[in-house]
C-alpha positions as CSV (number, residue, x, y, z in Angstrom):
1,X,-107.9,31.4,-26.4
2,X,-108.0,34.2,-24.0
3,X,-104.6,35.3,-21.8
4,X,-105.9,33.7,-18.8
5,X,-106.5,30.5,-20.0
6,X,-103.4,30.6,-22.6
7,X,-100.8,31.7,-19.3
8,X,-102.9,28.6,-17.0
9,X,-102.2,26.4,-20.3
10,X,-98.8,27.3,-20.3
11,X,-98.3,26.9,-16.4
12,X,-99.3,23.4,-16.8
13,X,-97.5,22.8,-20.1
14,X,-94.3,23.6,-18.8
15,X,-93.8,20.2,-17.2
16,X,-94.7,19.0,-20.8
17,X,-92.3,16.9,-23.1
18,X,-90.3,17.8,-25.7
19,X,-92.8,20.5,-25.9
20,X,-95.2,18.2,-26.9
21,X,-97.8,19.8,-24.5
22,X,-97.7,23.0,-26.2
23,X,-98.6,21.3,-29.5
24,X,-101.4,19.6,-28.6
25,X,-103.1,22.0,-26.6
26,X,-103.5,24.8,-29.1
27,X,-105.4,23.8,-32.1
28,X,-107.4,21.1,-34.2
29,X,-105.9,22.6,-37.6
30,X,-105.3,19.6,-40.2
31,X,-107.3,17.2,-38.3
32,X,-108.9,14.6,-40.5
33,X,-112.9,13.5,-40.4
34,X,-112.1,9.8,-39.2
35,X,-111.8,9.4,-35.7
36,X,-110.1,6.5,-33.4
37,X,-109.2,4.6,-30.1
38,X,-106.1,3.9,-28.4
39,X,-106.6,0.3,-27.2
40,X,-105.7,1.4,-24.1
41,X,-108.4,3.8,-24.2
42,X,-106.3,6.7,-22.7
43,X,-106.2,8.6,-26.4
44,X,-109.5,8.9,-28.0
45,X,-110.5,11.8,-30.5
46,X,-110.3,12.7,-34.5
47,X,-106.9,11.9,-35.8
48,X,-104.5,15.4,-36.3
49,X,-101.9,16.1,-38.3
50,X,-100.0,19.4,-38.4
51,X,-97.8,21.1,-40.7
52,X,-94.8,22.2,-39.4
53,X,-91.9,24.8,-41.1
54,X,-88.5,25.1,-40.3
55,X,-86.2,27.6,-40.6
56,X,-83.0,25.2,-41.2
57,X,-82.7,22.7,-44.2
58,X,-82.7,19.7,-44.1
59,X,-78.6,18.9,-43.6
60,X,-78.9,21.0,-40.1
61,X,-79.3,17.3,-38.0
62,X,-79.5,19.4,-35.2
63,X,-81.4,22.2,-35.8
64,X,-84.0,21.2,-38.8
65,X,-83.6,17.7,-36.6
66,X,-85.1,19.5,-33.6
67,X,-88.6,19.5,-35.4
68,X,-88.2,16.3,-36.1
69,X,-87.5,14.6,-32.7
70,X,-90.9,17.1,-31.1
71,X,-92.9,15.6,-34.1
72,X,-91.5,11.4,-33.0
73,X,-92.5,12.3,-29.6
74,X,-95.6,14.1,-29.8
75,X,-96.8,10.6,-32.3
76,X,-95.2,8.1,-29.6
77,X,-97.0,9.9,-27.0
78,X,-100.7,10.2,-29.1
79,X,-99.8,6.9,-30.4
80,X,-99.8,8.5,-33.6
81,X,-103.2,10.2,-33.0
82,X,-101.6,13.2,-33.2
83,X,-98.6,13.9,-36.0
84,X,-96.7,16.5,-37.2
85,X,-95.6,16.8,-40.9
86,X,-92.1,18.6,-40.7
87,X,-91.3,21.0,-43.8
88,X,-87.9,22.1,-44.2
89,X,-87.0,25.5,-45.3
90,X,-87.8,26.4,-48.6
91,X,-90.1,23.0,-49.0
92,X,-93.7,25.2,-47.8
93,X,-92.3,28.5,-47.1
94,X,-88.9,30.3,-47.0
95,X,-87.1,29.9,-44.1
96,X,-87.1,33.6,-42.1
97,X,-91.0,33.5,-42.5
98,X,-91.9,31.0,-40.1
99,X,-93.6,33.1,-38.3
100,X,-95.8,34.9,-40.8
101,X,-96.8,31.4,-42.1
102,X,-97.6,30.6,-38.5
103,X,-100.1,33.5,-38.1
104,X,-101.4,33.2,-41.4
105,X,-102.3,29.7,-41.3
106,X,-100.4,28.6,-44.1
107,X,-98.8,26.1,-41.2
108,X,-99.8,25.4,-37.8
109,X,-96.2,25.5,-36.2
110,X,-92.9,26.0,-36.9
111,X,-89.6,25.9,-36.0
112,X,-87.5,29.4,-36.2
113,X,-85.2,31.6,-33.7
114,X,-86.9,34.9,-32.0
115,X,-84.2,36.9,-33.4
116,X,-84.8,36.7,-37.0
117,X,-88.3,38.8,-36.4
118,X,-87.1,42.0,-34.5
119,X,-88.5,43.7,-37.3
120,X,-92.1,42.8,-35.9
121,X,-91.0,43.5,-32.3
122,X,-87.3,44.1,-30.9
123,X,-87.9,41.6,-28.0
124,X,-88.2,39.1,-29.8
125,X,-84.2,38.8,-29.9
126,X,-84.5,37.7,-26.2
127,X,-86.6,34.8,-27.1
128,X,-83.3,33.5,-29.2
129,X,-80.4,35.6,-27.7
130,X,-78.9,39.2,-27.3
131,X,-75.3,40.2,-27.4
132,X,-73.7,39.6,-23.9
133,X,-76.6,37.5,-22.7
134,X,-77.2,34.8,-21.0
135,X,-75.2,31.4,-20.9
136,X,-77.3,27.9,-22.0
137,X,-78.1,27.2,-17.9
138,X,-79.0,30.7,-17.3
139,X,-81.8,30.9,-20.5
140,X,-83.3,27.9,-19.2
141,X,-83.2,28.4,-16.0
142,X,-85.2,31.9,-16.3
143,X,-87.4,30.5,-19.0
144,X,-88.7,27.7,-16.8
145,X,-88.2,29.1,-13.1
146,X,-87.7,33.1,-13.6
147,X,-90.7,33.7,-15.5
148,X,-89.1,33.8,-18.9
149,X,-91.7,31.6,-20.1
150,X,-94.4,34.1,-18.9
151,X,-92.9,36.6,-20.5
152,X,-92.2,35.1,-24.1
153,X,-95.8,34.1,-23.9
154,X,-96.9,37.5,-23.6
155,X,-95.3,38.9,-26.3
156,X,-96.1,36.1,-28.6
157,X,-100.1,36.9,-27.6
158,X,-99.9,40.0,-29.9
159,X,-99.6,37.7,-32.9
160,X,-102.1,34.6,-31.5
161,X,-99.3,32.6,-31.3
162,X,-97.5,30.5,-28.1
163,X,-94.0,29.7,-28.3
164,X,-91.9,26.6,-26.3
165,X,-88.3,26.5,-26.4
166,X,-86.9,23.9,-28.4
167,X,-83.4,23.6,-27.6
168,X,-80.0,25.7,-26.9
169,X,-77.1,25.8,-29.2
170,X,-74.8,27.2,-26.4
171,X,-72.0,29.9,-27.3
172,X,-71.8,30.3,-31.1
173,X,-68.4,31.1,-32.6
174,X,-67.6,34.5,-34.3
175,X,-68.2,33.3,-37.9
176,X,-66.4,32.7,-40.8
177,X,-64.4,35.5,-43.2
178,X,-63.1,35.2,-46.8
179,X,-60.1,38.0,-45.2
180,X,-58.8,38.3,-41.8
181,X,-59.9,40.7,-39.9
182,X,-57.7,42.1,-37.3
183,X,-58.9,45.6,-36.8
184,X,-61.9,47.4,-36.0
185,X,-61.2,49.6,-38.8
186,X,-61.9,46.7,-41.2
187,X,-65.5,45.9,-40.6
188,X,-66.5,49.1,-41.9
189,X,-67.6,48.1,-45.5
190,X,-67.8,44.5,-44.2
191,X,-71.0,42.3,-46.1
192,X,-71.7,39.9,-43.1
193,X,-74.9,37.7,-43.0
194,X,-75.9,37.9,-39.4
195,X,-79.1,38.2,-37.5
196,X,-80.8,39.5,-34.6
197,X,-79.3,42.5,-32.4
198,X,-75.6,41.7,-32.8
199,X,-76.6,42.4,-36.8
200,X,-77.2,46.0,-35.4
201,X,-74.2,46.3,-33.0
202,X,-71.7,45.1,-36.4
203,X,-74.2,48.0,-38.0
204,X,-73.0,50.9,-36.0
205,X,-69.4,49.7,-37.1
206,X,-69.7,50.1,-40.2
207,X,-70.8,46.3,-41.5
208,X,-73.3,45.6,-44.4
209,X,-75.6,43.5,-41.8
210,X,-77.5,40.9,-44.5
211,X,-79.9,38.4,-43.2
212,X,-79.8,34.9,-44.9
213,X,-81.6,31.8,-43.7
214,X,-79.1,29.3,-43.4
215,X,-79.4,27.3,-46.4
216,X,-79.0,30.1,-48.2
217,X,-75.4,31.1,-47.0
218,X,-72.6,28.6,-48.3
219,X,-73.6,30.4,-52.0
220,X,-73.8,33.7,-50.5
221,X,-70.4,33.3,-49.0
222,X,-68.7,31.3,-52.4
223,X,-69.7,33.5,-54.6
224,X,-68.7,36.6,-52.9
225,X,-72.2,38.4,-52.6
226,X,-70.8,38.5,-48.6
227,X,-67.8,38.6,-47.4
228,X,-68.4,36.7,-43.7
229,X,-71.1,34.8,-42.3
230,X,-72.2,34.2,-38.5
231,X,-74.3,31.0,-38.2
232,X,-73.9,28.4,-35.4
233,X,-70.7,26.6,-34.5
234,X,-68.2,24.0,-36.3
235,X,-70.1,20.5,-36.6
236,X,-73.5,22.8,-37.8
237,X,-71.4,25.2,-40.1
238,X,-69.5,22.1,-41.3
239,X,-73.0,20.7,-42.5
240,X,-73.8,24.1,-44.2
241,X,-70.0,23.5,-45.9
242,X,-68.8,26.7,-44.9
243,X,-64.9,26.2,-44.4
244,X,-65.0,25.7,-47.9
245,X,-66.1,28.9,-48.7
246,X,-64.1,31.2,-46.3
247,X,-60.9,30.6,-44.5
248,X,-60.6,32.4,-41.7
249,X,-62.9,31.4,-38.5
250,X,-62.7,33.7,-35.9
251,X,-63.7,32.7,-32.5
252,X,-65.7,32.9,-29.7
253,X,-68.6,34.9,-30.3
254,X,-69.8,37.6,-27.7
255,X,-72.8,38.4,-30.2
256,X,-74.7,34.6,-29.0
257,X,-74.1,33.0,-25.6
258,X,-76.3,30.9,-25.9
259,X,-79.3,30.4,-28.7
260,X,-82.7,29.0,-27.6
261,X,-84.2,27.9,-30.7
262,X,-88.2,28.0,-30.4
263,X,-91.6,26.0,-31.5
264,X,-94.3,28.6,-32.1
265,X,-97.9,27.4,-32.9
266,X,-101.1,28.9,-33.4
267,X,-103.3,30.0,-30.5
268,X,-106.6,28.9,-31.4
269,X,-108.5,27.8,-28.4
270,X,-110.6,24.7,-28.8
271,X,-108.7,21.7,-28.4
272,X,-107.7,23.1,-24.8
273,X,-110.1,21.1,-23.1
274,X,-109.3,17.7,-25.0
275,X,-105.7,17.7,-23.7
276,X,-105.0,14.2,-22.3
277,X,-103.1,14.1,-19.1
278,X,-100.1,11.6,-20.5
279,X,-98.9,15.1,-22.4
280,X,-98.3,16.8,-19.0
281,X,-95.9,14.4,-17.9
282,X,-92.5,15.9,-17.1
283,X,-89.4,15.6,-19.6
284,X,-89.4,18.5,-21.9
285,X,-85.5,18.9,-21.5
286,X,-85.4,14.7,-21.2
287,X,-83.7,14.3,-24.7
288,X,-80.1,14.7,-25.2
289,X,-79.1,15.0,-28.8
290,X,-75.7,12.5,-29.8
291,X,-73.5,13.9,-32.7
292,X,-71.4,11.7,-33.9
293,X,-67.4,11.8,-34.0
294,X,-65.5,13.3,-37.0
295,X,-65.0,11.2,-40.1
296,X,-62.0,10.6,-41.2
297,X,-61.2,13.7,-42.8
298,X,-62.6,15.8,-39.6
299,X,-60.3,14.0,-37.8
300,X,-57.2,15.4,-40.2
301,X,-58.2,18.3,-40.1
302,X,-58.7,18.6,-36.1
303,X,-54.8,17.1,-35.5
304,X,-53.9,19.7,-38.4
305,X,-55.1,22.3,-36.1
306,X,-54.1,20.4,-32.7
307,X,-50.4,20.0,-33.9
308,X,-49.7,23.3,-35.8
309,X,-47.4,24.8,-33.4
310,X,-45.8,21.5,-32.2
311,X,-42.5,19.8,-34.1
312,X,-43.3,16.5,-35.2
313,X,-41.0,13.9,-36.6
314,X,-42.2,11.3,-39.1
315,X,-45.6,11.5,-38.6
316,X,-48.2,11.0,-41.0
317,X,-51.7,12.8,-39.7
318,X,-53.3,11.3,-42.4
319,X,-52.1,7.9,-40.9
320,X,-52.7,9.3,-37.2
321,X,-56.2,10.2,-38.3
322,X,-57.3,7.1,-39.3
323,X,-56.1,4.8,-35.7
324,X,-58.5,7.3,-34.0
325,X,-61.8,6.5,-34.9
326,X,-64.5,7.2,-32.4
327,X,-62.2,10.1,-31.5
328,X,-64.3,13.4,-30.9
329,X,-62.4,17.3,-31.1
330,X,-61.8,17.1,-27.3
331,X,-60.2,14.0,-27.3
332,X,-58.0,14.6,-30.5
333,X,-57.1,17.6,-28.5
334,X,-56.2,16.1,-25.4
335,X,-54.0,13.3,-27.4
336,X,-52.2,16.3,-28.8
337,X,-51.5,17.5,-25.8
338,X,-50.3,14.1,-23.9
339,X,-48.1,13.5,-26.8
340,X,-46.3,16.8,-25.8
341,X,-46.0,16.0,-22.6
342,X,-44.6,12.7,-23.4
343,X,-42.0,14.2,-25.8
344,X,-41.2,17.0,-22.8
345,X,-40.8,14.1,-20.0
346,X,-37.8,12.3,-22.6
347,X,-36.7,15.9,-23.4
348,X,-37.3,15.2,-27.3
349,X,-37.0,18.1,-29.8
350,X,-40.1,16.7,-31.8
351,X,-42.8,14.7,-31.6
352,X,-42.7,10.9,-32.4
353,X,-44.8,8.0,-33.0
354,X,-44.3,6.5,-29.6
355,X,-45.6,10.1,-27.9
356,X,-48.8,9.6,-29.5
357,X,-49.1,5.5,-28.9
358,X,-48.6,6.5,-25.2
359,X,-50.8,9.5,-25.7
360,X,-53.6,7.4,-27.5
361,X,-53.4,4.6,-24.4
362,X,-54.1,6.9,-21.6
363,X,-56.6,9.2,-23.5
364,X,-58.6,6.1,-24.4
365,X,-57.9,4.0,-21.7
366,X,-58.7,6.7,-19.4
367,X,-55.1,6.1,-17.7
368,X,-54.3,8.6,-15.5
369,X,-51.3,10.4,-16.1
370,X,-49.4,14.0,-14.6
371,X,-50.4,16.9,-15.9
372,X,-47.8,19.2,-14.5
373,X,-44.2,18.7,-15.0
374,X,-41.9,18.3,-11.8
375,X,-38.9,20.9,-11.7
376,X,-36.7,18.3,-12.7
377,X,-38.9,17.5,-16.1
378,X,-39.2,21.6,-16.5
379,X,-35.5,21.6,-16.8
């Protein structure tokens, strides 16, 4: 595909959804000899299917799950003329070489993060993130209306390959550490698993900078071969099981803003023509992904954190944990905080079981209460 035609592809792709545009436009890889009809007769063609690699295994619901929810769209809007066989990490190829299988051929997409290929070209870390970047609104707002797009694109043209962005993570916590560390003076000698630019920045400090994909890091960190690991944020490192291999979570992270994670595919040119208008339709950023609440234990473990600095009397988290189901962090933190108040307004030394049933009824209810004391309460 030349540049020309790739950036007016691109222009029109980017009202696409889910990315799906950006799939179907650049290749026939994979497609089988049998060919079929929608009976609407708006989808008409050979039947494709792609492989896909990921990056993230298979426990990453959000990330790996990315891949997955482009590949149900792309079939829903083909109806399943065009399908994408999703490989996790390790399954077809390791997980940091995405890309190379991409170029190669091995796969004819994938699903990575810029950042992990600065090797191959340092800007590729802005296709991800960079240290002090851009927040979650500001990366999509300059990919899709300050030329960002553009610009990927061009980059991505020295390896015959176009990119769409496939989600944000938003700000990413500092990581997690087997020791404390309180002191610039004790990252020197540091082995940390993380990627992109901030791996160089904890370089000139002193750190070991390794890079791991991430289903490679719980045994990394276990076993000792590092001593801290940077991935995403608490539900994601919670899937990797990382609190139970470190204890110490520092956070928030400067080194990632905000992560765009990204679908890169091969370039080849001649299925451009064949695009079918119902993948131009706007909704690319029409999905919202739902996590679900803490289990039980989650739960525990939030109120643990919630209630560490606050005197309670007779309670039982373990109890208190399981009357809030549905709960998320937030709201566990906000009923922590009510039952304070509560215990403040009857000038209580600790907090009780009533604090938290009042607490519980206007955090669930949605019953508005004060949030600042009066000058009488304060005294």
């Amino acid at each position: 595909m030349s540049s020309i035609k790739r950036r007016d592809f691109l222009t029109k792709a980017a009202a696409g959804a889910v990315g799906a545009s950006a799939v179907a436009a650049c290749g026939t890889d994979g497609a089988s000899t049998a060919a079929a009809q929608s009976e609407g007769g708006v989808i008409s063609g050979p039947r494709v299917q792609w492989r896909v690699v990921s990056s993230f295994p298979p426990s990453l619901d959000i990330l790996h799950g990315s891949a997955e929810r482009v590949a149900e769209r792309v079939a829903e809007l083909t109806e399943n003329q065009f399908t994408l066989r999703v490989y996790a990490a390790g399954e077809l190829v390791p997980g940091l070489q995405v890309m190379d299988a991409v170029e190669a051929g091995t796969a004819q997409a994938g699903l990575t993060a810029g950042y992990y290929y600065i090797g191959k070209n340092p800007a590729l870390a802005f296709d991800a993130t960079v240290p002090f970047g851009l927040s979650a609104r500001q990366q999509t707002a300059w990919l899709l209306h300050g030329g960002g797009l553009e610009l990927w694109n061009e980059l991505y043209d020295r390896f015959n390959l176009v990119a769409m962005p496939c989600g944000n993570s938003g700000v990413q916590m500092t990581g997690w550490f087997r020791e404390p560390v309180e002191s610039v003076e004790q990252l020197n000698g540091l082995r940390m698993r993380i990627p992109g630019l901030s791996g160089q920045v904890y370089g000139t400090l002193g750190v070991d900078v390794r890079l791991l994909p991430g289903g490679e890091i719980f045994p990394a960190l276990e076993r000792g071969v590092i001593d801290a690991a940077e991935f995403v944020g608490p539900y994601q490192d919670r899937r990797l099981g990382l609190q139970n291999a470190a204890k110490y979570y520092h956070t928030t992270g400067w080194h990632e803003p905000a992560t765009t994670g990204e679908l890169v595919v091969m370039a080849a040119s001649n299925l451009l023509e064949k695009l079918d208008p119902a993948l131009l339709r706007p909704g690319r950023f029409d999905r919202q992904v739902f996590v679900s609440p803490p289990d039980v234990d989650g739960r525990r473990r939030i109120l643990e954190v919630h209630t560490r600095d606050k005197p309670l009397s007779e309670i039982d988290l373990c109890v208190l944990a399981s009357q809030t189901s549905g709960l998320t962090g937030a709201d566990l933190a906000n009923l922590c905080n009510e039952a304070a108040i509560a215990c403040a307004r009857r000038h209580g030394s600790a907090l009780v079981q009533r604090d938290f049933d009042g607490a519980f009824e206007r955090v669930v209810a949605g019953v508005r209460s004060r949030r600042v004391l009066n000058s009488h309460e304060k005294r």
